[in-house]
N, C-alpha and C positions, 0 to 999 in steps of 0.2 A: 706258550704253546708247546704239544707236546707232539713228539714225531715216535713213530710205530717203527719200532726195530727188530724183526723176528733172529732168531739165534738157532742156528741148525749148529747141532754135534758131530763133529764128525773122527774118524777115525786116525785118520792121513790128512795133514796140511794141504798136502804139495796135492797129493790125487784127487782131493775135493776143490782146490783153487782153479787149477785146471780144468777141471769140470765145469764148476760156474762160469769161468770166463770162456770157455766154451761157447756157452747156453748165451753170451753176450753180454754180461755183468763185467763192471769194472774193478778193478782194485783201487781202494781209495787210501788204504792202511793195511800193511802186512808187518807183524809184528816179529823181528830177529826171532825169536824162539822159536817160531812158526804152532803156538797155542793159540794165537788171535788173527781172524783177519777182518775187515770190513770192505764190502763191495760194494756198489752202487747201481740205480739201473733207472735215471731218471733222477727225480726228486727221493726215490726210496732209497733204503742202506738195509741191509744183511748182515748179521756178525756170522762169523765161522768160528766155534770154538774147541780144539780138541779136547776129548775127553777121554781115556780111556781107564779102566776098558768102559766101552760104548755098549749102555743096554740097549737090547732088542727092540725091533720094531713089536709093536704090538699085531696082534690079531688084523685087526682090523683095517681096511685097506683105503681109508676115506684120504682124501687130497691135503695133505699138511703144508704143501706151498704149493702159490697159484700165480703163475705172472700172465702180463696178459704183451701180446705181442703187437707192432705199431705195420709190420711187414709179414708177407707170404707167409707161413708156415712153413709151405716148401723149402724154402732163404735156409730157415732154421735147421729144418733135417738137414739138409746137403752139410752145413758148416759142422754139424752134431757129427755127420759121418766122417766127415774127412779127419776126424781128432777120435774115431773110433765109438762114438757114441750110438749105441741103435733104441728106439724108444719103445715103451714097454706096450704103448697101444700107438697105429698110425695116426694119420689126422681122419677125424670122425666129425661129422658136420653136427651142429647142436642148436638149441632155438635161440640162439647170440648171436651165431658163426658157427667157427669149428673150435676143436681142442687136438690136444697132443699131448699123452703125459707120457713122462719119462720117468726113471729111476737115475740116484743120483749114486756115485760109488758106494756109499753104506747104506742102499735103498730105498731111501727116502723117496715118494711118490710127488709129484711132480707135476701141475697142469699147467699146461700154457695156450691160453685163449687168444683166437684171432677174432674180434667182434665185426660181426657184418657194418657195415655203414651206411 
């Protein structure tokens, strides 16, 4: 069986690990060099890998990672705030639920869904 591991680039180790574990991701793997990490969030994993230098986002502004949340939205902003994080659109109600996306320190776009139940 195969498991889905998406790989975000990032610039800064340390300012993007802080960030996800921010957003509520775990560290499962931080590698001494600080070029690898893997995070968790659920049954999912995440690699972090530096790259520099880190090419541009492109044009186009479509959702490159999407989690979806089990709690409040609200829960999330306040914890996002208190660590300095403000999100790039508030929570907006959607035909799911709501969403909330953010940017992550080298921009990366960011949805985080709350599904109605």
């Amino acid at each position: 069986m195969l498991k889905l591991m998406p790989i975000v680039y990032v610039r800064e180790m340390a300012r993007s690990l802080d960030f996800y574990l921010a957003l509520g991701l775990q560290a499962d793997y931080v590698q001494r060099d600080g070029v690898w990490s893997s995070l968790r969030a659920g049954d999912a994993s995440l690699g972090l890998h530096v790259l520099d230098p880190l090419p541009p986002l492109q044009e186009t502004d479509r959702v490159a990672l999407a989690l979806v949340s089990d709690g409040p939205l609200e829960a999330l902003v306040a914890r996002l705030d208190e660590q300095g994080v403000t999100p790039a659109r508030g929570i907006q109600p959607e035909s799911f639920g709501r969403s909330l996306l953010l940017r992550d320190p080298d921009g990366l776009l960011i949805q985080v869904n709350q599904h109605a139940h």
